[in-house]
N, C-alpha and C positions, 0 to 999 in steps of 0.2 A: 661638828663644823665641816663644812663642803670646799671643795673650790673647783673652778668652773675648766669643764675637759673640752676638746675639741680635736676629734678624728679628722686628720690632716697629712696627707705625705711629706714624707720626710722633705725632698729636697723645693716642696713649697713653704713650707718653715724656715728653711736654710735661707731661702728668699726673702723672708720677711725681715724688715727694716728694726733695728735695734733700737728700744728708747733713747730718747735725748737725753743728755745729762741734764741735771736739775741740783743746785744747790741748797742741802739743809735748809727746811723751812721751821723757823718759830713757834710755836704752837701759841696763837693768843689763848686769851683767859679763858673765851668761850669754850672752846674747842678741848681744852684741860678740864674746866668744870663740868663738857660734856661724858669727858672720857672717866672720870671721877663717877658721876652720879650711874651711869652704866653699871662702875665694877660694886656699886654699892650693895646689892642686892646679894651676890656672891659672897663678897666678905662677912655680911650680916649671919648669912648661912653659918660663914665659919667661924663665927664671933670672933673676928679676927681682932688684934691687942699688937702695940707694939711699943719699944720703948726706944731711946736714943743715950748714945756714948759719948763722950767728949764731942760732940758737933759745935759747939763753942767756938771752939779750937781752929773749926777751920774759916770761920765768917762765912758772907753770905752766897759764895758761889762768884760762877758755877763753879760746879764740880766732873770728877770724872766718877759716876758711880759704877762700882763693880758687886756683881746680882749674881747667886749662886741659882740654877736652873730646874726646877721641878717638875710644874707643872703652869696649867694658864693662866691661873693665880699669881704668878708672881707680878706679870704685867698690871693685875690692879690691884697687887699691894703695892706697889710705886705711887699710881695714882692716888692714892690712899697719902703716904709716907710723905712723899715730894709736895704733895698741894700748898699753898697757891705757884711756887716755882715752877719755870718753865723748863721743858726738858725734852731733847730729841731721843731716841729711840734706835739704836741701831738690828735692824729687822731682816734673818733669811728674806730673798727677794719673794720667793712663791706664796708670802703672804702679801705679797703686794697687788696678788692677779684678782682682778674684776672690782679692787677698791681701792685704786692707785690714788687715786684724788683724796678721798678721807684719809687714808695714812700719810699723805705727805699734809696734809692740815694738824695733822695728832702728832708731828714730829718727826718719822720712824725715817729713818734712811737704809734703803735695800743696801745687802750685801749677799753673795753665797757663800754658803759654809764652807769653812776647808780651803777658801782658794786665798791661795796670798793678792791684795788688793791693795794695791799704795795708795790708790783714791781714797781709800774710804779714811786712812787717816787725815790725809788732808779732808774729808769733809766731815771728822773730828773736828781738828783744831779751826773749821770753818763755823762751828756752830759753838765750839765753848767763846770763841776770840772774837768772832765777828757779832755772832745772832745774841752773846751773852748770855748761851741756852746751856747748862748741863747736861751732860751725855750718859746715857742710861747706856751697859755692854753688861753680856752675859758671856765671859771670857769661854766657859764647858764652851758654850755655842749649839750646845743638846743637851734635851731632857736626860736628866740623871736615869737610865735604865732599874739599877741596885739602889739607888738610898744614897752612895756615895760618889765624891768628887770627879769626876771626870779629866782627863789630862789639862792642865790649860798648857796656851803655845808659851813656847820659850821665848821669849824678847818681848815680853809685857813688860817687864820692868822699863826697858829702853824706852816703850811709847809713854810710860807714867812720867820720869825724863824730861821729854821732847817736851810732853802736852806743859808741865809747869802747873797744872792748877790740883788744886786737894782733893786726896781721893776718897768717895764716901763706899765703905762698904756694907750691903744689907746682904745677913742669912736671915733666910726664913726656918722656922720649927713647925714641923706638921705639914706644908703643902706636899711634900713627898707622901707620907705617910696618908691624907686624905684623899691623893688622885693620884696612886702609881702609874704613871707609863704602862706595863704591862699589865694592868687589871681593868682592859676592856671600855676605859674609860667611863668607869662606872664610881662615882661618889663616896667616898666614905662621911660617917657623920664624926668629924674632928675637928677640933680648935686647932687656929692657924696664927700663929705669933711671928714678929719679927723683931729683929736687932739692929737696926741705925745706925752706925757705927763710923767716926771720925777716922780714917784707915793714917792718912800720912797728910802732914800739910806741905806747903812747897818749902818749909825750909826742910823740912824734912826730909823731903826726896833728896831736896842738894847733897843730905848728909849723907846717902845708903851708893853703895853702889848698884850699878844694874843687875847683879846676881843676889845682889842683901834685898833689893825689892820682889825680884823673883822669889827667893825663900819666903817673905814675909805674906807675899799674896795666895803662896802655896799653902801655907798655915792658916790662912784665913778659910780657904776652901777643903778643908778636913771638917768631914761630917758625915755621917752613919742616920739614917733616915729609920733604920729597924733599930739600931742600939737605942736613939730617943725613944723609940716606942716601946723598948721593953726599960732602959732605964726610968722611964716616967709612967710606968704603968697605965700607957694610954691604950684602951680595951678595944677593940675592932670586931664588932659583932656580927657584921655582915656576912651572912651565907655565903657570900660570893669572892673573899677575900685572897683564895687562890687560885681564881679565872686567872686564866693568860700567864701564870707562872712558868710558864713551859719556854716561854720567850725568853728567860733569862737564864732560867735552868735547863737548860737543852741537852746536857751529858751528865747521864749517870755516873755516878762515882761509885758504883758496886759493881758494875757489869761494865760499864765504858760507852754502851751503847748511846750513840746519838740520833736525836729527833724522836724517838720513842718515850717521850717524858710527857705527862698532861697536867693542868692545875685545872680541879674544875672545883665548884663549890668550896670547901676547906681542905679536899684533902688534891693529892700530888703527889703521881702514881708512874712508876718508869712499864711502862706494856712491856717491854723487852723481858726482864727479871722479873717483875711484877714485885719488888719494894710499894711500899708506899709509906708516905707520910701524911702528917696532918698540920697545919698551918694552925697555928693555937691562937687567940685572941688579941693574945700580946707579943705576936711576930714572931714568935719560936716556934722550929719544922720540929715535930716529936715523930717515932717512929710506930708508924698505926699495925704495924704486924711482927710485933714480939722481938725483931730484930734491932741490934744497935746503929745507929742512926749517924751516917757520914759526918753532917755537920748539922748544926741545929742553929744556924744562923745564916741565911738567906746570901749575905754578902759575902761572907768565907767561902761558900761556895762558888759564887760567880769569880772568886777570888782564884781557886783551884781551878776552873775553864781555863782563867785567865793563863794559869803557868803550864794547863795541857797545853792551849795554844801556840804558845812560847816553845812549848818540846816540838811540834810539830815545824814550825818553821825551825828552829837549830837543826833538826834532821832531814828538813828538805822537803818531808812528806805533807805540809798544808795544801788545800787546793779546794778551791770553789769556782767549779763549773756549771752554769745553771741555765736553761731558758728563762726568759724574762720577756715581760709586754714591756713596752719602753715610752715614756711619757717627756716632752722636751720643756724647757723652759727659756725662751727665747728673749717674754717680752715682759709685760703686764695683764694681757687680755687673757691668757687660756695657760693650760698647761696642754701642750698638745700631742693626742697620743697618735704614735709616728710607725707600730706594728711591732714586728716579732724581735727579738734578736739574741744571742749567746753575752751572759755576762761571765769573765773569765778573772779570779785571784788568788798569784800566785806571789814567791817571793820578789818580783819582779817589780807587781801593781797590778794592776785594774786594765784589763781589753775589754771592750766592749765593740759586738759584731753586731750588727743588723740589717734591716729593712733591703732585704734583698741583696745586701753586699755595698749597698751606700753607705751606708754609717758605719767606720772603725774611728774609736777615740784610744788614746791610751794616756793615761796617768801612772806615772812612776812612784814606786813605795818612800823613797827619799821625798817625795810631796804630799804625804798623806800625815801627819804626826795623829790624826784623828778621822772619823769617816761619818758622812752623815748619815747615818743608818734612824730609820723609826718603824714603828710598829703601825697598824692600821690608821697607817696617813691620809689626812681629812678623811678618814673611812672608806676610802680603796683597796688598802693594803697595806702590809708590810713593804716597805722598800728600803734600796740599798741605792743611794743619790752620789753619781760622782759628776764632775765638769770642770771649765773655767770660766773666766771671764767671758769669754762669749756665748757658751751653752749650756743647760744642767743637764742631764740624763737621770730619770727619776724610772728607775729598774722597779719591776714588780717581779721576783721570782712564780713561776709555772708551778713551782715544785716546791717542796717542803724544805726550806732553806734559813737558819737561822742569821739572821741578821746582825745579831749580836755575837755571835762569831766572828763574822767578817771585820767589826767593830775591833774586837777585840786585837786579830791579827793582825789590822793595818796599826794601831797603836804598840805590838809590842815585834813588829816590823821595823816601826818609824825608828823606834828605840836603838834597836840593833844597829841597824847605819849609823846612827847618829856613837852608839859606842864603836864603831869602826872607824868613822871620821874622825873620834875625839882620838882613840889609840895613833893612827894617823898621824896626825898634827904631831903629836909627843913625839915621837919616831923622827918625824922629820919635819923641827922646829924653824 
């Protein structure tokens, strides 16, 4: 998938007029049954299967559904799941660029990742209360990198609350497993199931508090994308099954060394020490030269990054200083590339220098609880996406720069403050 660039100076960008607001649109039938017969082809591939849970329970809508995030797939197992029901879409804005008109016919209401937006709940409760439409949200807000959950934001319970209507929630099995994130966006041949599932109805919300719905929706989003495929003995034959491994596996755990790691074919090789392993059929890393084998399950490791991470900021020593080409996101028409500039993250947040010394942004660590980080976005690149409401900055590192690091330390960043605030408060009630 593409979307459309346009080499532009920065401060004629800066210039340029901000979309109008626009309230949640409807999707009639047509428009559903279009979007329907699209995903059909895809899911046929997947011999996709799905079953439903208590949905009884909740009548006929709408609903708030909450969607755990894989791959593109997930978008037409709804279409799939949801039919004939009408349902909006809550959609990152840069897929909005060069097909604003059909995605607001198909439902989707922009938003940026990451940035706190009060509109968008109110154009929530605009489209379950006014348009009578259910609201599709993908709480991660990003493609699962490892298999497993991704933080969701804290005060989800409060909006499940506010909104008052019953919340459906669908996990899928297999769409991780058939189109990893970091495997180059190449296809696996896998069955793709989901789960339906009646999550709370409004009396039920009345009963839980806002922390008892937070726990319960955290529990709903506990899932291992490798452990289904080694506990269900689902076979992944494909030559090419640890392309792009290196995106997640970025630091050895025998030598330390980072960015010296590769997945090519099956096996996944650190150049530094020269370890390797082999990516086995059924998701298990074995070790391909005689030596005993770190971890042999793909998420335990991304798991240990995670707590290097963590060491690194309690000691002060994290830092990611990098060149970057810098792409804006202003409107709908383009995403526009605006030239050079230094992307800087410390325990601080995010600076961003550029285009000759016009562009400084900075986002503080206390407003990151997560980062939008992706791998070859629309097939550009790797990038590291920060901003707000009024601009995105879509970073492409110059240089060999793990994104899912960055990922990493801004969520176990966010964390820290947030256990600094909470000690805080106790302190001084």
């Amino acid at each position: 998938m593409k979307i459309k660039t346009k080499v532009l100076p920065y401060e004629q960008v800066m210039a340029l007029p901000r979309p109008a607001y626009q309230e949640p649109k409807r999707p009639n039938l047509f428009f559903r049954t279009l979007v329907r017969a699209a995903a059909s082809g895809d899911l046929k591939d997947a011999e996709f299967s799905f079953r439903t849970e208590r949905m009884e329970e909740l009548g006929e809508g709408p609903y708030l559904i909450l969607m755990n995030h894989s791959s593109f797939i997930d978008l037409e197992i709804v279409s799939r799941v949801m039919y004939p029901k009408p349902y909006c879409i809550i959609c990152t804005s840069d897929g909005f660029v060069g097909k604003e008109w059909l995605m607001r016919q198909i439902g989707c209401i922009p938003t940026n990742k990451f940035v706190t937006d009060a509109s968008l709940i109110a154009d929530i409760d605009i489209a379950l209360k006014e348009k009578k439409c259910s609201v599709l949200l993908y709480p991660e807000a990003s493609y699962s990198f490892d298999g497993t959950a991704t933080p969701l934001p804290r005060g989800l319970g409060v909006m499940v609350k506010r909104l008052k209507v019953p919340v459906v929630g669908i996990l899928t099995e297999g769409a991780f497993t058939r189109d990893p994130l970091y495997n180059c966006l190449q296809k696996r041949k896998v069955k793709v199931s989901a789960v339906v599932r009646g999550l709370l109805t409004p009396e039920e919300i009345r009963a839980h508090s806002n922390a008892e719905l937070d726990a319960m929706l955290d529990e709903m989003f506990s899932f291992d994308g490798f452990r289904w495929q080694q506990e269900n003995r689902i076979e992944i034959s494909e030559p090419f099954r640890a392309d792009g491994l290196e995106r997640i596996l970025y630091k050895c755990p025998h030598c330390g060394a980072e960015g010296q790691t590769e997945g090519r074919g099956t096996s996944f090789v650190c150049h530094a020490c020269g370890r390797k392993y082999e990516l086995d059929p059924y998701g298990f890393l074995r070790a391909a030269d005689g030596g005993e084998p770190a971890f042999t399950h793909v998420p335990d490791w991304y798991a240990w990054e995670r707590r290097e991470v963590r060491r690194e900021l309690e000691e002060g020593s994290y830092l990611l200083d990098t060149e970057v080409e810098i792409g804006m996101l202003v409107d709908f028409k383009a995403i526009y590339m605006v030239g050079e500039g230094r992307l800087r993250h410390d325990l601080s947040g995010f600076t961003l220098d550029g285009c000759g010394g016009k562009l400084h942004f900075e986002r503080p660590a206390a407003q990151c609880y997560s980062l939008y980080a992706d791998y070859y976005w629309y097939e550009l690149g790797d990038i590291i996406c920060i901003g707000d409401r009024d601009a995105q900055y879509y970073c492409f590192p110059k240089e060999k720069v793990s994104v899912a690091k960055a990922r990493l330390a801004t969520e176990e960043r966010y964390k820290m403050l947030r256990a600094r605030k909470r000690a805080g408060n106790l302190k001084n009630p």
